[in-house]
N, C-alpha and C positions, 0 to 999 in steps of 0.2 A: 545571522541566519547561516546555516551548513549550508556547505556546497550540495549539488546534487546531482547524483552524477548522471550519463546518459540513461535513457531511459530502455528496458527492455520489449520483448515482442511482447508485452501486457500492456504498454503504455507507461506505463511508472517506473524508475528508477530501483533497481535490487537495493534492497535494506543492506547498508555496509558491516562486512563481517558475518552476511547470513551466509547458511548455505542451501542452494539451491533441491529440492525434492521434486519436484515437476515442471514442465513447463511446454507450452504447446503454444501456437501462433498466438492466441487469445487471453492463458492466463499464467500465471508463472504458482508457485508455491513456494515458501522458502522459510525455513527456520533459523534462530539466535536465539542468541543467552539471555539479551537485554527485554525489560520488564515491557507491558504494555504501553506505558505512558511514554515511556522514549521512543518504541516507532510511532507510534502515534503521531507524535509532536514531529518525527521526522517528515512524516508523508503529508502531515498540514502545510509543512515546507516546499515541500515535492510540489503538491497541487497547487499551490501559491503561482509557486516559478515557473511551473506549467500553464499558465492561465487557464485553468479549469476553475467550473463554477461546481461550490457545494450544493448539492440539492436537501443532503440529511449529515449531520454529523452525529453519533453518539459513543459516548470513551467512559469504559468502566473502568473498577481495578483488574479487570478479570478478559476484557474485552474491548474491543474498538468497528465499529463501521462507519465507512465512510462511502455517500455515494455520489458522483460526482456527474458532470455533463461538460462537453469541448465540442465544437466543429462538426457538429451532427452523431457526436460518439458519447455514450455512455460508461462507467467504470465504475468498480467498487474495489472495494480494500479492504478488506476484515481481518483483523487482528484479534488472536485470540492465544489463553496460558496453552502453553505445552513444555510439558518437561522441566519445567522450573523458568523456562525463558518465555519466548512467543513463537509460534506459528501465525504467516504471512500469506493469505491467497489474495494476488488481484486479478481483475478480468477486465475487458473492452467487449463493446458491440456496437453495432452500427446502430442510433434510433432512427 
């Protein structure tokens, strides 16, 4: 299993190598080269070692969401093509 690194003000650890497009107390945005299956498979990681519970998972070739729940907090992840790599939004909210 990857390391993973600390995590950002969205909750989830920055996709290594992305570069960052937005990001506000809540959700961050962030773009790479690498295909959807590899962050993917990264942030199954991520939430793993995070002790977050899946509540939906679903990974296309084209796309990824994942939606998640921790400690009274909610989170999503979606991955999707851009530009030949992926585009990255996560968010948190209080449930």
């Amino acid at each position: 299993m990857a390391e993973v690194p600390a995590a950002t003000t969205s909750g989830f650890a920055t996709y290594p190598g992305s570069t960052v497009v937005s990001q506000s107390p809540y959700a961050t945005t962030t773009r790479t080269a690498d295909q959807v299956g590899a962050v993917s498979a990264y942030y199954d990681n991520a939430i793993a070692a995070g002790g977050w519970t899946v509540v939906s998972r679903v990974v296309t070739e084209a796309s990824g969401s994942h939606s998640v729940v921790k400690d009274g907090m909610g989170a999503s992840i979606s991955i999707y093509y851009a530009d030949g790599g992926s585009g990255i939004s996560t968010s948190t909210w209080p449930r």
